[in-house]
C-alpha positions in Angstrom: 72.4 87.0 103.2 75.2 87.1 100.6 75.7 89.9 99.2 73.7 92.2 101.6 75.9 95.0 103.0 76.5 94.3 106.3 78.3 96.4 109.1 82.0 96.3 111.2 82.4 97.9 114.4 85.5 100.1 114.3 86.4 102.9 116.8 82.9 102.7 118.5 81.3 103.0 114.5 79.6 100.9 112.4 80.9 100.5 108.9 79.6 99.6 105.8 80.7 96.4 104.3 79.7 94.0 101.3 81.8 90.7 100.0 80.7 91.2 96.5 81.5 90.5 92.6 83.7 93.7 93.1 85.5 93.0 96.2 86.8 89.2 95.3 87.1 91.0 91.8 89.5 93.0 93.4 90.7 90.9 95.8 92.0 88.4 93.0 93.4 91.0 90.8 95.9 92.6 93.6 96.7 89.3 94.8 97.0 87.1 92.3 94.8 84.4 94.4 91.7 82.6 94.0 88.9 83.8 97.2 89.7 80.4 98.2 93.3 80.9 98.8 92.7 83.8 101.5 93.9 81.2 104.3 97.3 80.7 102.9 98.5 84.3 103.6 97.0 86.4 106.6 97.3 89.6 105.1 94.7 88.5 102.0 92.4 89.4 105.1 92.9 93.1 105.0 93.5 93.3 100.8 89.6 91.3 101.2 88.5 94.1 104.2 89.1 97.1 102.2 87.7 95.8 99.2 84.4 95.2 101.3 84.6 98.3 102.4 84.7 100.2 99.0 81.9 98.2 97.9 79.7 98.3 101.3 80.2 102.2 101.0 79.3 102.5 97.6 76.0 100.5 98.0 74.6 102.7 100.2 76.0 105.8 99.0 78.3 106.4 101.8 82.1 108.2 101.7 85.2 106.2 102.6 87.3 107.8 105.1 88.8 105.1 106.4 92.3 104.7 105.0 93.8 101.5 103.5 96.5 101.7 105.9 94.4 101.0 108.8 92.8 98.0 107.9 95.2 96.0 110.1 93.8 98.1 113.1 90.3 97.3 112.1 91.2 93.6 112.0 93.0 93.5 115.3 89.6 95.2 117.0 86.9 93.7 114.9 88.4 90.3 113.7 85.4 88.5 114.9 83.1 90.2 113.3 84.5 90.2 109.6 84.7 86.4 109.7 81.3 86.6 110.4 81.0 88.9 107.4 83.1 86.1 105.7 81.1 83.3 106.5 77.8 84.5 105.8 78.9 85.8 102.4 79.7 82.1 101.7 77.3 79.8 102.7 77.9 76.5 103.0 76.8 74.0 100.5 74.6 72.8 103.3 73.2 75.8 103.9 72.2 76.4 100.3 70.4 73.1 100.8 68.7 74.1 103.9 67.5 77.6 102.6 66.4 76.6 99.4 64.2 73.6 101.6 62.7 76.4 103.7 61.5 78.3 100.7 59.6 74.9 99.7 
């Protein structure tokens, strides 16, 4: 599932997202901080949300009219769902295990 562009409900829409090479590429060039240091500051979450969205929206040829400036919004309605977002674009070593023991 990583790397598929997923969606986050916003205002009653769905929107494009993707946790990709260019998002954490992003992500750790604004911020300074390793993907695994997005715990140690909240607000990593919205630098890592719009990032997502620029890369969902350019995988499937979509524009971004969302502005940067509401990311905060999207997180306070759709919180839930981009940590699912977050989560399934990094498995767990476990769950490496188990998918590459289903393919067998």
């Amino acid at each position: 599932m990583a790397n598929m562009v997923q969606h986050i409900t916003y205002k009653g829409e769905k929107w494009p997202i993707r946790i990709s090479y260019f998002a954490i590429k992003k992500f750790q060039e604004e911020t300074g901080k390793e993907i695994s240091e997005i715990d140690s500051n909240i607000s990593y979450l919205e630098t890592l949300l719009w990032y997502g969205f620029v890369a969902g929206h350019n995988a499937v040829n979509k524009e971004l009219i969302l502005k940067r400036e509401e990311m905060e919004f999207i997180l306070d309605e759709s919180m839930n769902e981009f940590n699912e977002v977050i989560l399934s674009s990094f498995p767990l070593p476990g769950d490496i295990k188990d998918n590459e023991n289903k393919k067998k």
